[in-house]
C-alpha positions, 0 to 999 in steps of 0.5 A: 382305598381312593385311587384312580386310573386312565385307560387310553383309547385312541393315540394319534400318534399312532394312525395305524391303530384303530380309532374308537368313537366317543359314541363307541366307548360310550355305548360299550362302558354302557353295556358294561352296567347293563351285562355285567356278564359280559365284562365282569368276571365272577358274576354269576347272576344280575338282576336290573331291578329298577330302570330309568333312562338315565338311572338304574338300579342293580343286583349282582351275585358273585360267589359268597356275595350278593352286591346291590349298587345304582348306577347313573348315566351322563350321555357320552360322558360318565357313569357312576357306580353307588354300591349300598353297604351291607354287612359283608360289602362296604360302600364304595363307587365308581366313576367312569369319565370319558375325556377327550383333551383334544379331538379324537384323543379318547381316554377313559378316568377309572375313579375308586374310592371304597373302605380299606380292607387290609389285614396286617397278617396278608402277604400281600395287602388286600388293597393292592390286590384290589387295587390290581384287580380293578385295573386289569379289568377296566383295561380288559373292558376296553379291549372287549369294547374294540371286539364289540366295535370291530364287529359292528356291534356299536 
């Protein structure tokens, strides 16, 4: 399964909303990797087993799953998510871009690609409900990322 998704930060059209920084979004989709905890809803347990500035390695326990994934930082502009396969999770990323098509006009790029997982005898794909899963937790990630703003804490 590949797809992808924009959540819009910033619409200036509409001055009256709050307007996030780049530095805020980034900082937030930052912690996103650092306390999967906070954004991710599941995680029972992580540990950072490997640290590096730019670079770091990451084990999640979920119910049933241990998931073990290396995460990469582009200061300001993407991270990416490798999760190694085993035998009850397959490989799969994420790429996280924040893209700014004219100033202040933040957007963040979700891109999946993962193996499909469909069961013919499912009523409803397990694609899609993935599909929907990821979607609505990059918009809850954003909505989090505003909270954190909002209180001043980036």
């Amino acid at each position: 399964m590949t797809f992808e998704h924009i959540v819009q930060i910033n619409d200036l059209t509409r001055p009256e909303l709050p307007m996030l920084t780049r530095f805020q979004v980034w900082e937030g989709l930052a912690l996103r990797a650092r306390r999967p905890d906070k954004f991710l809803v599941g995680v029972d347990d992580y540990e950072i087993l490997e640290r590096e500035p730019a670079w770091m390695k990451r084990c999640l326990q979920l119910p049933g799953l241990e998931v073990v994934d290396e995460v990469t930082f582009w200061h300001e502009a993407r991270i990416e998510y490798r999760t190694r396969p085993t035998n009850t999770v397959p490989a799969a990323s994420l790429v996280m871009d924040i893209e700014e098509p004219e100033p202040g006009a933040l957007f963040v790029r979700f891109r999946y690609h993962t193996a499909s997982i469909e069961n013919p005898g499912d009523s409803m794909p397990y694609d899609q409900y993935l599909h929907e899963a990821y979607v609505a937790t990059d918009v809850e990630t954003i909505q989090i990322i505003r909270q954190l703003a909002e209180t001043g804490a980036f």
